[in-house]
N, C-alpha and C positions, 0 to 999 in steps of 0.2 A: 240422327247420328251425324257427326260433325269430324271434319279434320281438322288440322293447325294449319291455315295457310300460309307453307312459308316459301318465302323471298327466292331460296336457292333453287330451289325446286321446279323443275318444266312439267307443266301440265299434259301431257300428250294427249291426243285423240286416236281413235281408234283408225282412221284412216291414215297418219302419221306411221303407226304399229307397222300398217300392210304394206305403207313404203319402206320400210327401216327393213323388214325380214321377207321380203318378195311376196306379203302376201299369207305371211305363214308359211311359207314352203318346209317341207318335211323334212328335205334338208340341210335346215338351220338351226334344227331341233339338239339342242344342247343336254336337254334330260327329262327329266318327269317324277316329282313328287307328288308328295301328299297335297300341295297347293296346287297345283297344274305344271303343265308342259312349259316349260324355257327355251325360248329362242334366242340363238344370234342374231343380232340386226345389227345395222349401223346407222350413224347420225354426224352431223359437219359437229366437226369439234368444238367450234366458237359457239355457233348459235345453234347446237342440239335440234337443227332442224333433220327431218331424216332422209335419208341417204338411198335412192332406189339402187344402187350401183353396187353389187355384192364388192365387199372390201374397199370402200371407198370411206373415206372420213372414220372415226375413231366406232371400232366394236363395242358393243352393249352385250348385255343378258337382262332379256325380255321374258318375265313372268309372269304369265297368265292365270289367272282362278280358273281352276275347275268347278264350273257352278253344281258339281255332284261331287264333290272332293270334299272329305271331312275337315278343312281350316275353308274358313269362311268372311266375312264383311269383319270382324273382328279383328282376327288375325292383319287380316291387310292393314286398318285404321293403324294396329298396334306399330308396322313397319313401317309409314308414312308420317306419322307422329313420333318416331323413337331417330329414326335414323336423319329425320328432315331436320331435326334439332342438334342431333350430335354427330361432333366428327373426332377420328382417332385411325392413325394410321393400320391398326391391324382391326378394325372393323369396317367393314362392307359400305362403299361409299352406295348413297343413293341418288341418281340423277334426276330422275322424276317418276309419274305414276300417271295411270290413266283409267278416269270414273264415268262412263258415260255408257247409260244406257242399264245392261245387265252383265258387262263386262270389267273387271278388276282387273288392275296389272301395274306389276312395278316396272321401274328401271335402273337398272343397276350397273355400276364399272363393270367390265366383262375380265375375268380370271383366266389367264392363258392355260394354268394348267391345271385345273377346275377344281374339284375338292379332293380333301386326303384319302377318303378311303379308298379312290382307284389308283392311288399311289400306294397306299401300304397293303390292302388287300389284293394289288394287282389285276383288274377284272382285266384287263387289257395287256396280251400277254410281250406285247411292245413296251412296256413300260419297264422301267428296271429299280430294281429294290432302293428305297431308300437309304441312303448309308447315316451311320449314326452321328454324322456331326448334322446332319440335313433335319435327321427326327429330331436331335438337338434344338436345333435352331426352329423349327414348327413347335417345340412346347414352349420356347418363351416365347413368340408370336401369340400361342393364343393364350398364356398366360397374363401377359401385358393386356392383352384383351381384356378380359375377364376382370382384371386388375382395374382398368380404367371403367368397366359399368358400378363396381362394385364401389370405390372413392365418388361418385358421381357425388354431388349437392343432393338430389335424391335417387338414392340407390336403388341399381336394377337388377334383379337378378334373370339369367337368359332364360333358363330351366330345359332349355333341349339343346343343347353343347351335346354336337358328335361327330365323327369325323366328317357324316357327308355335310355335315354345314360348317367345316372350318375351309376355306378355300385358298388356292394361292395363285400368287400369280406369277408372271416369268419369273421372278429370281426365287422363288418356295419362301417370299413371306406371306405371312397368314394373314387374311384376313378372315372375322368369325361373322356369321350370317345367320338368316334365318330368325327373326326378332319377333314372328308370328305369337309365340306364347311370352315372352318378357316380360315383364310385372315389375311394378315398383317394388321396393326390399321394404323392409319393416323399419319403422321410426327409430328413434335412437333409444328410445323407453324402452322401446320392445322387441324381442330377442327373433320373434317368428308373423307368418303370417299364415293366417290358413286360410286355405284355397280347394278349389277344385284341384283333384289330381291331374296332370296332363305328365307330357314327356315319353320319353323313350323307353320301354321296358330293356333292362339289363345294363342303362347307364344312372337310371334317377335314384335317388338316395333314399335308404333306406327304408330311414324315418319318415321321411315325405309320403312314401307311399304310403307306409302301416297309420300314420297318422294324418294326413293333410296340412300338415307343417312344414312349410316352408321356409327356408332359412337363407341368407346371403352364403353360409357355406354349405349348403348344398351344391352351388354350382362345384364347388372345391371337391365334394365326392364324385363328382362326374367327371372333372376334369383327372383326378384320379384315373378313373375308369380308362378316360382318351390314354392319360400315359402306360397305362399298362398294356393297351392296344398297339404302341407307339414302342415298347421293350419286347413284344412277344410276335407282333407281327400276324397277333388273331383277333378274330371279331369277338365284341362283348357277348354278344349273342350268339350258336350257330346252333341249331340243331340236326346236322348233322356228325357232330361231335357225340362219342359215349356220352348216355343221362348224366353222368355224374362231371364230365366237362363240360358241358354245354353252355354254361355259365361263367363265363370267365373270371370275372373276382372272387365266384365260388372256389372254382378249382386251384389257383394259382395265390390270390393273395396269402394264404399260408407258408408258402413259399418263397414270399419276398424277402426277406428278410435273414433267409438261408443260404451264406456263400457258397457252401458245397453246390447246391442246387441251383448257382443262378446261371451256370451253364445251361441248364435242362429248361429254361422260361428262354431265355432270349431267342430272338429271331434267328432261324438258320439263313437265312437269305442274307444277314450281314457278317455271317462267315467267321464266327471269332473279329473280325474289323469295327471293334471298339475297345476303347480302353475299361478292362476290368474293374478300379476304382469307381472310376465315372458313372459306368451303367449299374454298380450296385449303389451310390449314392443316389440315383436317381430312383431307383427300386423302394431305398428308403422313404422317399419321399413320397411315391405313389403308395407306399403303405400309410403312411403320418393320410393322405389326403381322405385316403376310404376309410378311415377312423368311422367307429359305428357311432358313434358321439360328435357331432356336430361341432358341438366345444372344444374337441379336443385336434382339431384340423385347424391346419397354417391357413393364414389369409392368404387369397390369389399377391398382393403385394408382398409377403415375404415366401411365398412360393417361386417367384420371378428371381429373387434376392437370390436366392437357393440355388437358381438352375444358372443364373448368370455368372457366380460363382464358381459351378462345376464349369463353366464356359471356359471360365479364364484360365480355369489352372490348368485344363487340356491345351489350352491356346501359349502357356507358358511353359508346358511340359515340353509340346514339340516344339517352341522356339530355342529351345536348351537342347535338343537333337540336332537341329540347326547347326 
């Protein structure tokens, strides 16, 4: 097994890590997924050497493999090879990575205000509700995103787009992350690709699941999924939700498209504090993206088209209240 060794990229060592985050210390610990624990560290800005001096030289997020954690040697190659070759401002820059021994680890820009869903789910009861020009502005971030794998020379689809891996930073632009399952998209001949199943239950599409058919717009039903996350202000998944809500696109996508009812979906936590228009044009389109038909879903590039549009004319509404 082999990486791309590239140019931009610093190779860290494991003793590097222990200077950059004191060591590991517990409390640097940024989170803990499916891949392992994330630390804060630091490192000098110019020459990425690291930093023993808590808040000295420019912050990172340090991610470690869980050598018992189900993403594995795989997933990592996949982030070290995808991200080491491309760059695009609303995806997750990567600084470097560290292979030595029996230990994995990226290194990645550090996100000041870490991923979406502790902003829209709230876990942190300091945090204050997104307002809708803010979720506005996080669905073209990660649309653009999405946008830019998808035009790639050869196209990528993410296939785990969700909120805890869309990230942002001080000013709530997005950057998307998480590249562990990524895959190249199907040729221009050919419409799908099949694959092992992976992803996230109660964002992955459909058809992929029932089928192992993978599509470029599949990520577009997912991303679906984030916007209706994103208008309603609930998890794709909860179970503690009645059976019959538990499922978010189950429950509500029949209702998108119902003005009487889009009172009754949208977030109470944005108070009525969005414009009526807007949020049911947006609603439409989170319907067009979960289309059970593949075919019949907008490309993430006129998806972007779409929401930048609704952008403007909110932007020239109130400049006429003005």
């Amino acid at each position: 097994m082999q990486i791309s060794r590239t140019p931009g990229l610093k190779e860290f060592s494991v003793t590097d890590l222990k200077i950059a985050t004191n060591n590991f210390c517990p409390d640097n610990i940024l989170g803990e997924g499916g891949f392992g624990k994330v630390y804060k560290g630091w490192v000098d800005g110019k020459t990425l050497a690291p930093s023993s001096k808590r808040g000295t030289g420019m912050a990172v997020a340090i991610k470690i493999m869980n050598p018992d954690g189900h993403q594995g040697f795989h997933e990592w190659q996949s982030e070290v090879n995808f991200l080491g070759r491309h760059y695009h401002p609303n995806v997750i820059g990567l600084i470097g990575y560290c292979w030595e021994a029996e230990m994995l680890v990226l290194v990645y820009e550090f996100m000041p205000e870490g991923s979406l869903d502790k902003h829209l789910f709230r876990s942190v009861g300091a945090i204050k509700p997104l307002s809708w020009d803010m979720r506005l502005k996080i669905a073209i971030g990660t649309a653009r995103g999405l946008a830019f794998l998808h035009t790639l020379e050869k196209k990528v689809i993410h296939r785990d787009l969700k909120t805890s891996n869309i990230l942002l930073d001080e000013n709530y632009n997005v950057k998307l992350s998480d590249f562990g399952l990524a895959m190249r998209g199907p040729c221009d001949e050919e419409s799908h690709v099949n694959t092992q199943i992976m992803g996230t239950f109660g964002y992955a599409d459909p058809e992929y699941i029932a089928t192992g058919n993978i599509y470029i717009k599949s990520d577009v039903y997912v991303f679906g999924v984030v916007l209706l996350e994103l208008l309603t202000g609930l998890r794709a998944i909860d179970t503690k939700r009645p059976a019959r809500k538990q499922i978010l696109v189950e429950w509500l996508k029949p209702k998108l498209c119902q003005k009487k009812k889009q009172g009754t979906i949208m977030d109470v936590c944005m108070e009525g504090q969005y414009p009526a228009t807007a949020a049911f044009q947006v609603a439409e389109l989170t319907q067009k993206c979960l289309d059970s038909n593949p075919e019949n879903r907008p490309s993430m590039k006129e998806v972007v088209e779409v929401l930048k549009e609704i952008e403007a004319m909110e932007e020239e509404t109130n400049n006429s209240k003005v």
